[in-house]
N, C-alpha and C positions, 0 to 999 in steps of 0.2 A: 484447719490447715491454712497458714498464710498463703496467698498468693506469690505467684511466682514474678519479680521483677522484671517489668521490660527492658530489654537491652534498647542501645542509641542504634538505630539503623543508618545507612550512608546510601545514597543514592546511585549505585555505581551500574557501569552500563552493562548492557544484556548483550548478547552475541546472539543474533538472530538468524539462523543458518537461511540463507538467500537463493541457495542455488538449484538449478531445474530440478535435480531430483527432489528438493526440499517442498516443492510446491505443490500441495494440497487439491486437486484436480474434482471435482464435486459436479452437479447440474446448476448449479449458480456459476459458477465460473469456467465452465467445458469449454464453450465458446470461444471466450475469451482464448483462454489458452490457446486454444486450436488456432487460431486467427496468428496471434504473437509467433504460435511455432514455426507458421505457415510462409514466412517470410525467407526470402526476397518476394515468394509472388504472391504480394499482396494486392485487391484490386485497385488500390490508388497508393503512391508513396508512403500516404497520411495517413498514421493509424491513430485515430482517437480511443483514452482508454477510459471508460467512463465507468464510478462505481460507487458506493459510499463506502466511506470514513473505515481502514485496516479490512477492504475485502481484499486486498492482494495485489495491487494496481502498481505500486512500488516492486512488491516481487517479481512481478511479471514484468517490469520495465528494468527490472536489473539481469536477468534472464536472459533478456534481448538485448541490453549494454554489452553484456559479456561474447554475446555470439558476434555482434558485430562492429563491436568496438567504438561503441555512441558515445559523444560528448554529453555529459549531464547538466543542464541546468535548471536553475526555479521559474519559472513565470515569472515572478515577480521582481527579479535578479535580470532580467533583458530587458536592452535599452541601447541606445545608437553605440555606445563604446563597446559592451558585452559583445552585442552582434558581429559587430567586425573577429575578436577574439573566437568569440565561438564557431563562428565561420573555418578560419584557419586553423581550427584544431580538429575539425573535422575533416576538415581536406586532406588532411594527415592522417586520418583514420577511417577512411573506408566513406567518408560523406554521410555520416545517422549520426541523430540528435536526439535524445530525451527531456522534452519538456516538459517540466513537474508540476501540479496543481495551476494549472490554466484558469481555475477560476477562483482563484485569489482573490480575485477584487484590484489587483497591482500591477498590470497588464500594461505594460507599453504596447497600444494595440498596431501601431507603425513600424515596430521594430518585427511584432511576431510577423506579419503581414507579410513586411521584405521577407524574413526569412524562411517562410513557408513557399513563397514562389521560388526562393532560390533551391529548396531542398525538390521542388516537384521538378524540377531542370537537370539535378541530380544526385540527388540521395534519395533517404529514409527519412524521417522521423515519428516519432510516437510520444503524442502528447497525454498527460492523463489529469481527470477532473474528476469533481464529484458529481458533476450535471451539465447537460448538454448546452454547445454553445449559446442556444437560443436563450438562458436563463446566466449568462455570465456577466447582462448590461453592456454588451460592446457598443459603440459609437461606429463606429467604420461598417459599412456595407458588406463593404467589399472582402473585408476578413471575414465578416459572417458567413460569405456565400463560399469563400476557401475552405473553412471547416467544415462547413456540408457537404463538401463533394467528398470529406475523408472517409476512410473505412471507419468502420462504429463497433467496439468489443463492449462489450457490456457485463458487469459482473451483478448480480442480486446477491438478496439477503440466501444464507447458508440455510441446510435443510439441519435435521437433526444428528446425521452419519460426518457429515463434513465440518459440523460444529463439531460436533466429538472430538474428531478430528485433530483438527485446531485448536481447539484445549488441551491435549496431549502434547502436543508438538512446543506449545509454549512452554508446557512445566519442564519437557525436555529441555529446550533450550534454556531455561533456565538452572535447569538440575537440582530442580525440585527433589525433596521424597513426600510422599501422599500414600497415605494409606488408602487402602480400597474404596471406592467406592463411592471416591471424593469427586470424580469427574463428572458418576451421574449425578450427584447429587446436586451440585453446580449445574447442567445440563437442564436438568428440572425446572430450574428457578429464575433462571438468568433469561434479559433481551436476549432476541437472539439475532446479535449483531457478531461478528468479527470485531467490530472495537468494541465489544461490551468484554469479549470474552477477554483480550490485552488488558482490560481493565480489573478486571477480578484476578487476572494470573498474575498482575502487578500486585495488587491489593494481596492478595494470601500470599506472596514472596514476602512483603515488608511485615507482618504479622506473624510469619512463620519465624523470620529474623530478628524480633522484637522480644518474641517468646521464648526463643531458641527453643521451640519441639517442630516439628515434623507438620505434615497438614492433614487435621484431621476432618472428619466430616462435621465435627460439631465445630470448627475452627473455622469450615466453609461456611456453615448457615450462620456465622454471626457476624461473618464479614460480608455477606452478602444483606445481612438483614441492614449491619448501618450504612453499606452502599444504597441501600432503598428509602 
């Protein structure tokens, strides 16, 4: 029997459902949550959100956008002009800031600096990283010692219920079809990160779309096998 030809796949974008109900609540991430939900009374203005790589740290900083109206920006995106802008769009919205990957490497550390005293005068904001300020290379003291007094959420690596999980939710949002079976099977085999699981539910969408069939279980272990 000849093979079946791959089709050309396109890169198009996913719709990744964001909102509080959408968000996956586990013993790696309770905390965390609790903390985000827990707001306005949080014990310091400053919520640091610290996690690795697609545990949820976006989700949960869009959560908190939505409830109080936070201006979004990158770490790496602030700098004397940003700041002033970001300032005044928050004054207009309730005074909360979401600042994204803090530890970029790309850090105007003078800019975050100012505007972390101006938010503990009065606002919110909720910064998030992969790792604690002590390991981002800052230069300034003085910032160092402002992110230490922030509250601390912390997300770890997922258990095996909450990976599950989140291997379901992906094929969902993606609108996958998967034959039985396919979740544990993947479950089995796979890192068990949050961005391993993004990664494989990427990888069998472009394979399922290449092939044009459905995803099956032997379709998972051979896409898992040349992921390895």
């Amino acid at each position: 029997m000849s093979e079946i030809p791959r089709q050309l796949t396109l890169d198009l974008p996913v719709e990744t459902r964001q909102g509080a109900d959408d968000f996956l609540v586990g013993p790696a991430n309770a905390a965390a949550h609790s903390l985000v939900e827990a707001w306005p009374h949080w014990p310091d203005p400053v919520l640091l959100l610290v996690g690795p790589e697609g545990s949820g740290k976006t989700h949960l900083a869009t959560i908190w956008r939505e409830r109080t109206g936070a201006v979004v920006i990158a770490a790496g995106d602030l700098n004397d002009r940003t700041l002033e802008d970001t300032l005044r769009a928050a004054a207009m919205s309730g005074n909360a800031i979401v600042i994204e990957d803090c530890d970029s490497g790309r850090v105007d550390e003078h800019a975050l600096f100012h505007l972390l005293n101006i938010v503990r005068a009065r606002g919110s904001a909720l910064l998030t990283a992969r790792s604690l300020p002590g390991a981002w290379g800052l230069a300034v003291p003085d910032l160092l010692s402002r992110l230490r007094l922030a509250a601390l959420a912390e997300t770890g690596p997922p258990d095996d219920a909450l990976l599950r999980a989140v291997l379901v939710k992906l094929i969902v949002d993606r609108q996958l079809m998967v034959d039985a079976g396919v979740v544990e099977t993947v479950l089995t085999r796979m890192e068990r990160s949050f961005a391993a699981a993004q990664r494989i539910v990427a990888a069998l969408d472009r394979e399922a779309l290449s092939r044009g069939r459905r995803i099956t279980r032997v379709m998972a272990n051979a896409v898992l096998q040349e992921m390895t």
